[in-house]
gemmi code that builds the backbone of each chain (N, CA, C; Angstrom):
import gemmi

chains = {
    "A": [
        ("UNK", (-16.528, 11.018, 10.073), (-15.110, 10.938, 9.786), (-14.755, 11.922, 8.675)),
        ("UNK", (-13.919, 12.658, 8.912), (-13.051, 13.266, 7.854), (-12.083, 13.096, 7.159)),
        ("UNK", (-11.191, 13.998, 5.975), (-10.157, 13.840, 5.146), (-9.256, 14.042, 6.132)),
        ("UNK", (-9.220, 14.670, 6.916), (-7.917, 15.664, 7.457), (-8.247, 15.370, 9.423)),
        ("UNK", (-8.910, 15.565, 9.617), (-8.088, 15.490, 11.243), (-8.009, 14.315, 11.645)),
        ("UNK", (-6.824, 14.565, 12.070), (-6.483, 12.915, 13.463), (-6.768, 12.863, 13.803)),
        ("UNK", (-7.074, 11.458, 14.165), (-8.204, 10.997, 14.959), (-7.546, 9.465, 15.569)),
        ("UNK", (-7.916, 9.507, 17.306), (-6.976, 8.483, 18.048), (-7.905, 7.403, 18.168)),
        ("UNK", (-7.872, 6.194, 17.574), (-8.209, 5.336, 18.150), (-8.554, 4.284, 19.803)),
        ("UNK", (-8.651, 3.984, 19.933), (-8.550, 2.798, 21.091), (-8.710, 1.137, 20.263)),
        ("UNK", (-8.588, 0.782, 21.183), (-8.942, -1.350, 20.963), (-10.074, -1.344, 20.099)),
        ("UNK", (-11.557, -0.018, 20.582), (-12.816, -0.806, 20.504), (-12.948, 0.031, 19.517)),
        ("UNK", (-12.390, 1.269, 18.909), (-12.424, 1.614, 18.037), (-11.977, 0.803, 16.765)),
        ("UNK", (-11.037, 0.522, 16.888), (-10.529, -0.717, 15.972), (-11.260, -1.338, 15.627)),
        ("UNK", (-12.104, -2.128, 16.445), (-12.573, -2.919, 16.217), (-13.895, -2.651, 15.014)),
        ("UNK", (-14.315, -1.179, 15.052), (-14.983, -0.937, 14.301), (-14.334, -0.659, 12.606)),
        ("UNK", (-13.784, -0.522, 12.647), (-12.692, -0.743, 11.307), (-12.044, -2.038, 10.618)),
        ("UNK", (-11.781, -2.238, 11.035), (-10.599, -3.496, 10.789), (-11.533, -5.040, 11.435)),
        ("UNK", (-11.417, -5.734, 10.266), (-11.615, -6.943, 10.610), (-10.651, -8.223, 11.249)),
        ("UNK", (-9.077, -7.729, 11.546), (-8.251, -8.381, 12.325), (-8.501, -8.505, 13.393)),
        ("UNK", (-8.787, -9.646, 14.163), (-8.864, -10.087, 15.353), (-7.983, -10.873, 16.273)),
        ("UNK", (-7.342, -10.708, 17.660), (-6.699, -11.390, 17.964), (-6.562, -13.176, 18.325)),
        ("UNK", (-5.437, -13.608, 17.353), (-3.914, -13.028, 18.134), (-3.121, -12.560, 16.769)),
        ("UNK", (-4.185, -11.775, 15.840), (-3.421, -11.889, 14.613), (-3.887, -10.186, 14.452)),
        ("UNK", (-4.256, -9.517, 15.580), (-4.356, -8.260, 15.385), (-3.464, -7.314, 16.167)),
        ("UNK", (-2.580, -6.130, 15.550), (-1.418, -5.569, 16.143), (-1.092, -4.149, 16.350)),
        ("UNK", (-2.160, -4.031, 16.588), (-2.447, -2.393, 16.487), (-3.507, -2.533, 17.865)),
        ("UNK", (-3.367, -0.954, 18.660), (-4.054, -0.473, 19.527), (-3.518, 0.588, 19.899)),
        ("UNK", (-4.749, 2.004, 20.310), (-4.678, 2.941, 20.595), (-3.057, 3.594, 18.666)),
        ("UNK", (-4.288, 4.110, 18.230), (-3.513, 4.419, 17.124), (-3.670, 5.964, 16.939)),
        ("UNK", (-3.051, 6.531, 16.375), (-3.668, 8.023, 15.739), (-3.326, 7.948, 14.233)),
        ("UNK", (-4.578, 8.812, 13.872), (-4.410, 8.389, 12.155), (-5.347, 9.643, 11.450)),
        ("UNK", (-3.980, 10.064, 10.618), (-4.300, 10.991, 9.559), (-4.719, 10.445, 8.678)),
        ("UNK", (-6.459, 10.682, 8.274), (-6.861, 9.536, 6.831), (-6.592, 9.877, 5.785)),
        ("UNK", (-6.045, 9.383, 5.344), (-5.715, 9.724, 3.621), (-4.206, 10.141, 3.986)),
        ("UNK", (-3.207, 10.233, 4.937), (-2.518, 10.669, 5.385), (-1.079, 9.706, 5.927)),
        ("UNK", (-1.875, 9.146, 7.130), (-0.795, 8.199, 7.686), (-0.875, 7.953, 8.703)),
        ("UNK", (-0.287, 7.087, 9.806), (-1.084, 6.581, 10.833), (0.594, 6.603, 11.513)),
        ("UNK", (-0.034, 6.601, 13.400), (1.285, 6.329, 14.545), (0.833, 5.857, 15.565)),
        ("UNK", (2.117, 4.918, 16.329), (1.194, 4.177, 17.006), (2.453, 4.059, 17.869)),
        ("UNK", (1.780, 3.896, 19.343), (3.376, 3.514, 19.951), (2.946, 2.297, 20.785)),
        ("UNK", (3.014, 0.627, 21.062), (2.872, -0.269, 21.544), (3.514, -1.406, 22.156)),
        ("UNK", (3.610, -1.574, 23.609), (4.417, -2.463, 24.111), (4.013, -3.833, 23.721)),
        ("UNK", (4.602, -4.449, 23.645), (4.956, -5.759, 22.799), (4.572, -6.624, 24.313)),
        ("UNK", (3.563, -7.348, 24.452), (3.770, -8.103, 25.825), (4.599, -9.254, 26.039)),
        ("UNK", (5.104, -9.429, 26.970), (6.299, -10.542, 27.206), (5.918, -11.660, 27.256)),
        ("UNK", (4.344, -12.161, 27.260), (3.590, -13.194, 27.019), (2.820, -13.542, 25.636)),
        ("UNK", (3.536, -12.328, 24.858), (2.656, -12.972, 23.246), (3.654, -13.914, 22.981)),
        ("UNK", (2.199, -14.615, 22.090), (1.775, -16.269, 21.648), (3.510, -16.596, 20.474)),
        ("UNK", (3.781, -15.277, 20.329), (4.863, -16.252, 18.906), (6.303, -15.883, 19.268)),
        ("UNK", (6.358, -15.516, 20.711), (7.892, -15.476, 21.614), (7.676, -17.009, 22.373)),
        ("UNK", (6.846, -17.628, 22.461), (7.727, -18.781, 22.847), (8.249, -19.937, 21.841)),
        ("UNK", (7.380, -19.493, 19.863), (8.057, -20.451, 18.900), (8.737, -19.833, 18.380)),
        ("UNK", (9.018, -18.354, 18.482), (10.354, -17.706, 17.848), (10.800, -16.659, 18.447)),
        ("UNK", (12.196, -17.686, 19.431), (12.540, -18.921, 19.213), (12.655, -19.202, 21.172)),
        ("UNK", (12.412, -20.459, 20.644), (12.741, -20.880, 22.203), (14.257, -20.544, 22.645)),
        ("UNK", (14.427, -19.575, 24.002), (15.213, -19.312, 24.193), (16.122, -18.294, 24.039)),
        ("UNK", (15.505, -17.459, 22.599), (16.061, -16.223, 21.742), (14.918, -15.627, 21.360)),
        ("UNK", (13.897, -15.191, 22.188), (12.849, -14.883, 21.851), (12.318, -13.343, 20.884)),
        ("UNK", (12.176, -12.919, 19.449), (12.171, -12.215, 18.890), (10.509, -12.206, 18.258)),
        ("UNK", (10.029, -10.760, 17.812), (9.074, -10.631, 16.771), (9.746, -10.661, 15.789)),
        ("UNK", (8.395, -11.915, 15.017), (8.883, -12.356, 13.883), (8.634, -11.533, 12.581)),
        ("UNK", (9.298, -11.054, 11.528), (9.479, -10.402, 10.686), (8.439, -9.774, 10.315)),
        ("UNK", (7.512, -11.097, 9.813), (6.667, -11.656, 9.045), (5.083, -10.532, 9.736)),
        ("UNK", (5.501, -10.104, 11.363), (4.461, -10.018, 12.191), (4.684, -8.060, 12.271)),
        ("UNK", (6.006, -8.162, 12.201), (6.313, -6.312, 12.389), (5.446, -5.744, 11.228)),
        ("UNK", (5.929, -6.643, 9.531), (4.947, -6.422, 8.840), (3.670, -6.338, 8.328)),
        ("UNK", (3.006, -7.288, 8.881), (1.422, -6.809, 9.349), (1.088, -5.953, 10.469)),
        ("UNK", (1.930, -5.512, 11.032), (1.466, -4.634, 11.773), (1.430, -3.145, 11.730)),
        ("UNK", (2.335, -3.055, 9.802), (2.708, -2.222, 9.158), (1.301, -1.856, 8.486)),
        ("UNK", (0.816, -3.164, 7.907), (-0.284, -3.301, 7.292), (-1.523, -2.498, 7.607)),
        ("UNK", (-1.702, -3.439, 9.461), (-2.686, -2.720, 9.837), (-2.686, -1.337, 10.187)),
        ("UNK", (-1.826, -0.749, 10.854), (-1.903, 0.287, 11.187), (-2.010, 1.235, 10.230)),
        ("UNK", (-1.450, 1.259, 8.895), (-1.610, 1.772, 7.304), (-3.052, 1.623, 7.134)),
        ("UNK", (-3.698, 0.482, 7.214), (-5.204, 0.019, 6.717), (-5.890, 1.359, 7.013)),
        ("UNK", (-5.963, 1.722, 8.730), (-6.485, 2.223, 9.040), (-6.625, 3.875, 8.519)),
        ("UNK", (-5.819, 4.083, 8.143), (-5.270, 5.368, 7.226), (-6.101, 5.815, 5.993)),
        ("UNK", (-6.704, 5.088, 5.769), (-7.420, 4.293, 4.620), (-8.668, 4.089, 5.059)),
        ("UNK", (-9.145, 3.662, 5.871), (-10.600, 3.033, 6.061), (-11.235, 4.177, 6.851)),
        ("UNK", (-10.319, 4.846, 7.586), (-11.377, 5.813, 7.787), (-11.287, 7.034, 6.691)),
        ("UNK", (-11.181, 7.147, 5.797), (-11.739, 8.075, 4.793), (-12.968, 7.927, 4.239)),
        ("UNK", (-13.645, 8.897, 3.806), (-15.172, 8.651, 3.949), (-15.437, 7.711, 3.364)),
        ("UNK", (-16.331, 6.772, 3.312), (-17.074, 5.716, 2.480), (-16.107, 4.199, 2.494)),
        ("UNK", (-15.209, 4.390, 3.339), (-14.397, 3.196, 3.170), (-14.396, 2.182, 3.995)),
        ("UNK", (-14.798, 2.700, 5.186), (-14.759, 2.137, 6.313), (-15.366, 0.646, 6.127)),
        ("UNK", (-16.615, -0.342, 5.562), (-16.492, -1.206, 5.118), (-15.496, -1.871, 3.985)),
        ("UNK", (-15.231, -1.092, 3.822), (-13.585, -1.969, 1.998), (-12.851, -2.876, 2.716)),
        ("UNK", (-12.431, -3.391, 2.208), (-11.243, -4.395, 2.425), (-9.966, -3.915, 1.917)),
        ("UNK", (-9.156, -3.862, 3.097), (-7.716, -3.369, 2.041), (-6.885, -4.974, 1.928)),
        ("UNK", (-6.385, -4.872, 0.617), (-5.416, -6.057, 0.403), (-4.096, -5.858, 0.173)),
        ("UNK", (-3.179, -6.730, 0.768), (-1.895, -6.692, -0.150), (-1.532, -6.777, -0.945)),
        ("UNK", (-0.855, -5.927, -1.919), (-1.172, -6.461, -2.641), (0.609, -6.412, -3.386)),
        ("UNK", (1.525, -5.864, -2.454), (2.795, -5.945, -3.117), (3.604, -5.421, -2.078)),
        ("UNK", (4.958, -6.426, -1.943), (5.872, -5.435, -0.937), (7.399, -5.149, -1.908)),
        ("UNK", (7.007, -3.643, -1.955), (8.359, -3.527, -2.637), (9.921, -3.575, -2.457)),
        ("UNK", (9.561, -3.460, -1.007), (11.136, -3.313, -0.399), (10.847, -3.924, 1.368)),
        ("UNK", (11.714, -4.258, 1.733), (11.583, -4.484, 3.334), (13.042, -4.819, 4.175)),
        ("UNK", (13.102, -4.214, 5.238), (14.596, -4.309, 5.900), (14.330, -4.388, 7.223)),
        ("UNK", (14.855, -5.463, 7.688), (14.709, -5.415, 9.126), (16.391, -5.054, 9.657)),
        ("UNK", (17.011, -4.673, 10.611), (17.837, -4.047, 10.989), (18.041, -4.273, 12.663)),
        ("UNK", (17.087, -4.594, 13.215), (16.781, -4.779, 14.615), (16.142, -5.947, 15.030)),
        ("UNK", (16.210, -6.749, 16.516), (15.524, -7.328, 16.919), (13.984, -6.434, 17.699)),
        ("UNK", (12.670, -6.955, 17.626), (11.724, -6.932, 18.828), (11.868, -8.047, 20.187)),
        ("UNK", (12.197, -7.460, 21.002), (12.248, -8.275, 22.248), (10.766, -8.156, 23.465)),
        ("UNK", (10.640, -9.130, 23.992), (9.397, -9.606, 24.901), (9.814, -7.638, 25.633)),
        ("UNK", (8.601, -7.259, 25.532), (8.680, -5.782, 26.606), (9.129, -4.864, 25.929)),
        ("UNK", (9.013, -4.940, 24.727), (9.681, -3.788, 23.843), (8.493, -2.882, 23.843)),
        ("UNK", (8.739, -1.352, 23.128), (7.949, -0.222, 22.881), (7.956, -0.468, 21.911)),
        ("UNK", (7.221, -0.463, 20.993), (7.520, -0.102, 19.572), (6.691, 1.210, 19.298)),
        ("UNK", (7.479, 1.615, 18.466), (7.172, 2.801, 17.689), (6.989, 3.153, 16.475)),
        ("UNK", (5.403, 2.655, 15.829), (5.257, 2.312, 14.157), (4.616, 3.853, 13.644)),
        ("UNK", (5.126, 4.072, 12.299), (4.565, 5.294, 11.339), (4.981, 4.886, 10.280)),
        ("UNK", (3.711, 5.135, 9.843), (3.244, 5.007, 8.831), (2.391, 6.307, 7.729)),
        ("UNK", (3.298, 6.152, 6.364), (2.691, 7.189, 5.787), (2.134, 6.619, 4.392)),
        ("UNK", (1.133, 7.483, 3.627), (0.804, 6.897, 2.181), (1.248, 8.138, 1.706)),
        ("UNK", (1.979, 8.039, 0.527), (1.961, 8.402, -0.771), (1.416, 9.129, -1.924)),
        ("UNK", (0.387, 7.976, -1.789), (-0.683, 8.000, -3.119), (-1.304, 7.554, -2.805)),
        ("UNK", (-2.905, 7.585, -3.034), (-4.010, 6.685, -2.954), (-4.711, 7.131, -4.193)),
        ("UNK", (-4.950, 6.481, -5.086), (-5.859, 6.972, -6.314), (-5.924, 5.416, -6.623)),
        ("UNK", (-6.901, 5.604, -7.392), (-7.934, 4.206, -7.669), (-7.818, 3.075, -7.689)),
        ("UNK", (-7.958, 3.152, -5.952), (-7.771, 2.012, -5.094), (-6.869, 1.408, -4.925)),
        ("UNK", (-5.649, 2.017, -5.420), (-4.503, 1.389, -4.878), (-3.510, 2.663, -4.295)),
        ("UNK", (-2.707, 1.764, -2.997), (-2.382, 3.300, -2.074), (-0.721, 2.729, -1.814)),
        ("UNK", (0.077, 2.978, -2.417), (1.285, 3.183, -1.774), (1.950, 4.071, -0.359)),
        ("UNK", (2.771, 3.091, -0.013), (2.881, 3.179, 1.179), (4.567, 2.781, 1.758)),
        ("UNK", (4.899, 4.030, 2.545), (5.831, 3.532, 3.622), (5.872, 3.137, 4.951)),
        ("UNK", (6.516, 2.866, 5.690), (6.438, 2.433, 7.171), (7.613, 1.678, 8.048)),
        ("UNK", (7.838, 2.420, 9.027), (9.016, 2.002, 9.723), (8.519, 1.691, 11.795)),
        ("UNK", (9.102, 0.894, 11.875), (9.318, 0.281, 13.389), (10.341, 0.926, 14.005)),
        ("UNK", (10.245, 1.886, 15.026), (11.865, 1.807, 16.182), (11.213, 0.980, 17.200)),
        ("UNK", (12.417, 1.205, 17.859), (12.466, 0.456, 19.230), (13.137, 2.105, 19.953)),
        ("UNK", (13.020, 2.369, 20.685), (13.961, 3.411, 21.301), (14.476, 4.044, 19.521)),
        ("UNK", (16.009, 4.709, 19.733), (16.025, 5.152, 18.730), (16.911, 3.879, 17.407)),
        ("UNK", (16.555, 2.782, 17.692), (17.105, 1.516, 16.525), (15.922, 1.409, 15.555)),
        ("UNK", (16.270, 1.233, 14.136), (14.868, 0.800, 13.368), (15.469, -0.265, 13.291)),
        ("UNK", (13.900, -0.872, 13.346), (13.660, -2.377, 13.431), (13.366, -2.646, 12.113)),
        ("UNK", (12.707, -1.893, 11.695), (11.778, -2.628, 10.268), (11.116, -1.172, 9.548)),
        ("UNK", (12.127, -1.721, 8.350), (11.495, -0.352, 7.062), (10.604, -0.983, 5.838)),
        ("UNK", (9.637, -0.668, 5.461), (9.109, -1.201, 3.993), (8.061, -0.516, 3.392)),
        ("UNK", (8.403, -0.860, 1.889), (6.901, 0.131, 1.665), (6.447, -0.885, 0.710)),
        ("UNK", (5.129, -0.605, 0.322), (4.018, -1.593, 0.108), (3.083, -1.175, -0.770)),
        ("UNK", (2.146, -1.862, -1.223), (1.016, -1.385, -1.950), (-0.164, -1.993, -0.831)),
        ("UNK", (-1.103, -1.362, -0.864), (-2.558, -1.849, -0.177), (-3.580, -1.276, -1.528)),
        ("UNK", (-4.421, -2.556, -1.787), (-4.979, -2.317, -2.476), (-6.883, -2.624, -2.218)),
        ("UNK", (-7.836, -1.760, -2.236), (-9.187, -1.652, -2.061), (-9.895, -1.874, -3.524)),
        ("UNK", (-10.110, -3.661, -3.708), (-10.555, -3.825, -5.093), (-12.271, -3.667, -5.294)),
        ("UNK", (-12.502, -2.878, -3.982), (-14.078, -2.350, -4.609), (-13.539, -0.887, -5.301)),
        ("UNK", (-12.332, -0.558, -5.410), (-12.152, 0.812, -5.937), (-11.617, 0.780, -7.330)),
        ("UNK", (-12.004, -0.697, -7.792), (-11.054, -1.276, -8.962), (-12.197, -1.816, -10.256)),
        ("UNK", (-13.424, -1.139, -10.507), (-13.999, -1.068, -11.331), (-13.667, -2.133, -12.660)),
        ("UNK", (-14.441, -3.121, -13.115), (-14.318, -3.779, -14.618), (-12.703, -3.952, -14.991)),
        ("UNK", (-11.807, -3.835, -13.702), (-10.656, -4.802, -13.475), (-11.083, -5.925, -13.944)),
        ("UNK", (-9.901, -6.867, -14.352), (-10.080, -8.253, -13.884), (-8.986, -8.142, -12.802)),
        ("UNK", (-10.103, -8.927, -11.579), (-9.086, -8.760, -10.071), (-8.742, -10.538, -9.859)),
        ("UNK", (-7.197, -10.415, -10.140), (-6.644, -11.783, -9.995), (-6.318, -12.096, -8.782)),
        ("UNK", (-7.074, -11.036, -7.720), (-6.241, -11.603, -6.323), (-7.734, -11.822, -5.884)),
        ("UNK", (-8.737, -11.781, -6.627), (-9.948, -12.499, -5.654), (-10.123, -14.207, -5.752)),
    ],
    "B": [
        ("UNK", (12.110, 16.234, -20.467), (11.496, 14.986, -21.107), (10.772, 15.449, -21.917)),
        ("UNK", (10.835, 14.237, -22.712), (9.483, 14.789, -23.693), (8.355, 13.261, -23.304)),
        ("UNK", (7.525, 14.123, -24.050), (5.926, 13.350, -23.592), (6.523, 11.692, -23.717)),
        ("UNK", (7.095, 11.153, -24.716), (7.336, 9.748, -25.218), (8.109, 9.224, -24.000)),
        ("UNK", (9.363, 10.576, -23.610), (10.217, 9.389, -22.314), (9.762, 9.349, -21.046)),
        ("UNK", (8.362, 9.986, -20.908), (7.801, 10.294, -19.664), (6.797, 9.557, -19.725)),
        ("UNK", (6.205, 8.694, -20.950), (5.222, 7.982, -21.172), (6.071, 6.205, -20.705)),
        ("UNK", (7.126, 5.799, -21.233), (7.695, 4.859, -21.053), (8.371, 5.207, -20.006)),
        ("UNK", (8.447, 5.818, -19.295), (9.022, 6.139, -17.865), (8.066, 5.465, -17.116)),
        ("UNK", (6.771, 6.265, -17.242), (5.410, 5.449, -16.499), (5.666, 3.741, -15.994)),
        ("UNK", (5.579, 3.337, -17.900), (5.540, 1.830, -17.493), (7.167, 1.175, -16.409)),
        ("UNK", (8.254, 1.564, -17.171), (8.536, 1.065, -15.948), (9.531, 1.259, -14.524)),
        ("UNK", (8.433, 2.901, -13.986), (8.588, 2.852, -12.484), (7.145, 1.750, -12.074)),
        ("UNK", (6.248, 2.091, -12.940), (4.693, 1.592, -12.093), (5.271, -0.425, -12.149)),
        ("UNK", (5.177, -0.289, -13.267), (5.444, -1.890, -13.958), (6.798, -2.677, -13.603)),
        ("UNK", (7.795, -1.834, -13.823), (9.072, -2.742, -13.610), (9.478, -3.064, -14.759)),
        ("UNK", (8.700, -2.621, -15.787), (8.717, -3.047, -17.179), (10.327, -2.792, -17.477)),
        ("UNK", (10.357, -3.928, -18.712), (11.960, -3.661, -19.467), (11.804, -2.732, -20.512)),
        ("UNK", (12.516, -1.550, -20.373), (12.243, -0.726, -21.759), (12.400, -1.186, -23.075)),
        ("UNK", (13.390, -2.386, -23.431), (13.565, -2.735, -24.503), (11.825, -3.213, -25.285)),
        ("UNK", (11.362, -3.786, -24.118), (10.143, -4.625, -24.965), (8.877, -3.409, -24.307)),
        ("UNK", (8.684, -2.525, -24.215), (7.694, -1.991, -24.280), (6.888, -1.541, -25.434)),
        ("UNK", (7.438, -1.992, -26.683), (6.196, -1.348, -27.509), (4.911, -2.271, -28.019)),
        ("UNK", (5.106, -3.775, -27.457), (4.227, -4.810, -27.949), (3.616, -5.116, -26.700)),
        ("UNK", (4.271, -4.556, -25.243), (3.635, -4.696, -24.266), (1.847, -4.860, -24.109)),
        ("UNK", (1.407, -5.820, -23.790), (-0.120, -5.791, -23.541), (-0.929, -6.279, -21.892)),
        ("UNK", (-1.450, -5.881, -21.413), (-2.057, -5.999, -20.080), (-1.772, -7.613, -19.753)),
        ("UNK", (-1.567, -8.102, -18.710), (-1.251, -9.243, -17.943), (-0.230, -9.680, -18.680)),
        ("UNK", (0.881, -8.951, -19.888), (1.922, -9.895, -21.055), (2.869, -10.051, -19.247)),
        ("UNK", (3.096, -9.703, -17.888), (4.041, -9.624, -17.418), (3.122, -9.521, -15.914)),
        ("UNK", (3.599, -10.131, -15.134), (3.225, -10.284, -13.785), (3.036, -9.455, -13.238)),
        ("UNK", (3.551, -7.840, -13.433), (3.639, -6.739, -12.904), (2.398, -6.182, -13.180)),
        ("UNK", (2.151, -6.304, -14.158), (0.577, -5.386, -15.209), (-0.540, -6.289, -14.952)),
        ("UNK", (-0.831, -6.484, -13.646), (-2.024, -7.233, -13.403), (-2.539, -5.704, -12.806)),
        ("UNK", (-3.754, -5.954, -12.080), (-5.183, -4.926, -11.664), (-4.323, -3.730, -10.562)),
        ("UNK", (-3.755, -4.528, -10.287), (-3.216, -3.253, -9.100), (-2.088, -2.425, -9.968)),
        ("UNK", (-1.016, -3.300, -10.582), (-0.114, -2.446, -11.483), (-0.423, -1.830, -12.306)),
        ("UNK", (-2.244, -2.254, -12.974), (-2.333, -1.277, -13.997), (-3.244, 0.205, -13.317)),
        ("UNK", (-3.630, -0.109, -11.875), (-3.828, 1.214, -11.617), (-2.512, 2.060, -11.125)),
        ("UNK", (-1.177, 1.435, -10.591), (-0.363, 1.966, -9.960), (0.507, 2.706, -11.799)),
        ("UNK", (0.153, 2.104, -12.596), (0.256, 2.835, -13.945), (-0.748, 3.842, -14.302)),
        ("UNK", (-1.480, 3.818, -13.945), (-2.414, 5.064, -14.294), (-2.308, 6.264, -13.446)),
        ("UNK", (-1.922, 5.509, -12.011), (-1.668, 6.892, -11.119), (-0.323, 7.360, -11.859)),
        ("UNK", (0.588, 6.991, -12.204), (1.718, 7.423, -12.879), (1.738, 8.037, -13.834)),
        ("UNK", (0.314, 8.153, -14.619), (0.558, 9.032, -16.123), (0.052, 9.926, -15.651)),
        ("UNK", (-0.915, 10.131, -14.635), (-2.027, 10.797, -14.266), (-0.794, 12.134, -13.603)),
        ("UNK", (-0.263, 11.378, -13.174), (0.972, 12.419, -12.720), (1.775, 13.137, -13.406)),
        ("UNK", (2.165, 12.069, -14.115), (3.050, 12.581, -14.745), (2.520, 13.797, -16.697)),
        ("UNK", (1.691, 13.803, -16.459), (1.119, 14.400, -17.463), (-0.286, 15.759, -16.674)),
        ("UNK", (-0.303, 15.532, -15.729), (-1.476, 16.337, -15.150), (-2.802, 16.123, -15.760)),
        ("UNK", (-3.026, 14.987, -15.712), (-4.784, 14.473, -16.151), (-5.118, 13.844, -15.195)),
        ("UNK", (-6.554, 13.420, -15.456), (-6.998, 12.750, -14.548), (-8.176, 11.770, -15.334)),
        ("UNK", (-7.630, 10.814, -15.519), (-8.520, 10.082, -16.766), (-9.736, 8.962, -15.843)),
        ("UNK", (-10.443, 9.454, -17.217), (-11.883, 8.858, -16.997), (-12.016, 6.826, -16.608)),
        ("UNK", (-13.322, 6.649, -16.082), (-13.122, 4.960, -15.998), (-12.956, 4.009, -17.437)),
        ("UNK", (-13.830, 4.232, -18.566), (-13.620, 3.953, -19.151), (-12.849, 3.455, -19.801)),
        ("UNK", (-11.901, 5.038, -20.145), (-10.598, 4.557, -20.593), (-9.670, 4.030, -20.029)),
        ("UNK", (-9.756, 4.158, -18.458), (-8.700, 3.534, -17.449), (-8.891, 1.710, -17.986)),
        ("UNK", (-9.875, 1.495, -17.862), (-10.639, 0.020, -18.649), (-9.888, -0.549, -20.146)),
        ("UNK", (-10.191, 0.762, -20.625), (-9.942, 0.622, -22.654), (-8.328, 0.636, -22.425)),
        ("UNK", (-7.592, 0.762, -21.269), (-6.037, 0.807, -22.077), (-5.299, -0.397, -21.492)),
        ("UNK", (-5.373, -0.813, -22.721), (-4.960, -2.544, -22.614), (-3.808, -2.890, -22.946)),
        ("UNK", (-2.968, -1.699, -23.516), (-1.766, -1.921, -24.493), (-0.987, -0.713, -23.900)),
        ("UNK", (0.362, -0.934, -24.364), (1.283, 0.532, -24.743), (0.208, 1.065, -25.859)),
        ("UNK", (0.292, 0.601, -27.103), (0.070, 1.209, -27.897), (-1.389, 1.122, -27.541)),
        ("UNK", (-2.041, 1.029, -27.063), (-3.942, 1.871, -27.038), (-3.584, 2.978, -26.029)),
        ("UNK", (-2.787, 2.798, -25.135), (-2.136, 3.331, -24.215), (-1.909, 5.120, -24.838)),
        ("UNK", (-1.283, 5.131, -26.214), (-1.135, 6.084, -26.135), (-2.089, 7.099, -27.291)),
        ("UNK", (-3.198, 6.086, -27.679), (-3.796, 6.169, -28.645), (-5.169, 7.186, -27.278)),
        ("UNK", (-5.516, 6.923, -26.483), (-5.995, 7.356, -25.365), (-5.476, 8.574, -24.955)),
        ("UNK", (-4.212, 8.761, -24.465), (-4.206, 10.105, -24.003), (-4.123, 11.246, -24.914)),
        ("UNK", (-4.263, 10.555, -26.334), (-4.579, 11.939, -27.105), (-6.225, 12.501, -26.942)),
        ("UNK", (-7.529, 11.510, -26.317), (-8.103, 12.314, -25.979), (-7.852, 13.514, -24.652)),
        ("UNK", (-6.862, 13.008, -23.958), (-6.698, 14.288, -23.163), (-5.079, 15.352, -23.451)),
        ("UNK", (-5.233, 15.318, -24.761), (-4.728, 16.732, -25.714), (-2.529, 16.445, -25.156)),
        ("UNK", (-2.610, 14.674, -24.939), (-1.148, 14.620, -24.769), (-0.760, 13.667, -26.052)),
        ("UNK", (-0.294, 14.252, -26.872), (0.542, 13.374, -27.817), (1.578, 12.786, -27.715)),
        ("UNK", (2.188, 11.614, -27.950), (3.129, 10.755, -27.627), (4.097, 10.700, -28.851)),
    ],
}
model = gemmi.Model(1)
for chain_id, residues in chains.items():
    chain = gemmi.Chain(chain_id)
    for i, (resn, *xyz) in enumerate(residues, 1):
        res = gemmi.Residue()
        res.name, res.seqid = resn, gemmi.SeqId(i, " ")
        for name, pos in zip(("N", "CA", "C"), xyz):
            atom = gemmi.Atom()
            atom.name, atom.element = name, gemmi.Element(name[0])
            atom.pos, atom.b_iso = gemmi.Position(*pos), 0.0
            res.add_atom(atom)
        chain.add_residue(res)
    model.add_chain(chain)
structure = gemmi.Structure()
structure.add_model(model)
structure.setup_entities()
């Protein structure tokens, strides 16, 4: 793995990265600039697990879910830079977040994601959702890798 | 700017800090300046001054004021 070229994932690639597993994993087939930023374009299936409790009848992705999926796909941005690929990235702050749009059962989505900064072990971050050309969901974030956090005291372990 | 409003600038874009009370400021005095804010403060001086400071001292700066007692080893006076 390198600093600089993109590099496309699949499912099973993932899987070698990221310890999210489904039905709580939201990313597939990704491309990702490491140290850089990550894109991903993914149909939403009309049979995931959290369109029939939100909401029966008005069926939407839930906020809560666009944003981890912000997460992961960012993670990955991150983990493949050299030596990282075991770390754990954490949350560790959301500074801002706007949703603007619904996700509906059969949607495309269209997530990018960029970092900022990454210096010692903590990586700021933006990231936005369309749907076609509507944004769904804007926010930026901190992810933080507290093996990169030396004689810290780490209050989020 | 000068070095001083670019030093309390640091704390609070990284921190959120209130400028009024930054000079007694000390590590965890504020929810913001826990482990991640105090590196998202270090990437901020690091920037904003063009250094790139050692672990140690990233460790040793516990305060505003050690805070700036530190970057005079890297030739920035406050």
């Amino acid at each position: 793995m390198t600093d600089n070229a993109p590099i496309r994932l699949d499912r099973e690639g993932i899987y070698q990265v990221l310890k999210n597993r489904d039905p709580l994993l939201f990313v597939d087939d990704v491309l990702v600039e490491p140290g850089k930023g990550s894109w991903m374009e993914r149909t939403i299936p009309a049979d995931a697990w959290f369109f029939a409790c939100h909401f029966p009848g008005d069926p939407m992705m839930p906020g809560v879910l666009q944003l981890e999926t912000l997460f992961q796909t960012s993670a990955l941005a991150i983990k493949l830079l050299d030596g990282y690929k075991d770390k754990t990235t954490n949350i560790a702050q959301i500074t801002g977040a706007r949703f603007s749009g619904h996700i509906r059962p059969g949607d495309t989505i269209s997530v990018s994601t960029q970092i900022h900064r990454f210096r010692h072990g903590v990586a700021a971050i933006s990231g936005e959702i369309h749907v076609g050309e509507t944004l769904c969901c804007a926010a930026d974030f901190v992810l933080a890798v507290l093996d990169d956090m030396p004689g810290m005291k780490r209050g989020m372990e | 700017m000068t070095n001083l409003e670019k030093y309390r600038q640091a704390f609070v874009t990284a921190l959120n800090a209130d400028e009024q009370k930054l000079d007694d400021l000390k590590y965890q005095d504020i929810p913001e300046w826990d482990s991640v804010g105090h590196m998202s403060l270090v990437a901020e001086l690091e920037d904003a001054f063009d250094i790139e400071m050692e672990t140690d001292d990233i460790i040793d700066f516990s305060s505003y004021q050690k805070g700036i007692e530190i970057l005079k080893k890297y030739h920035v006076e406050i």
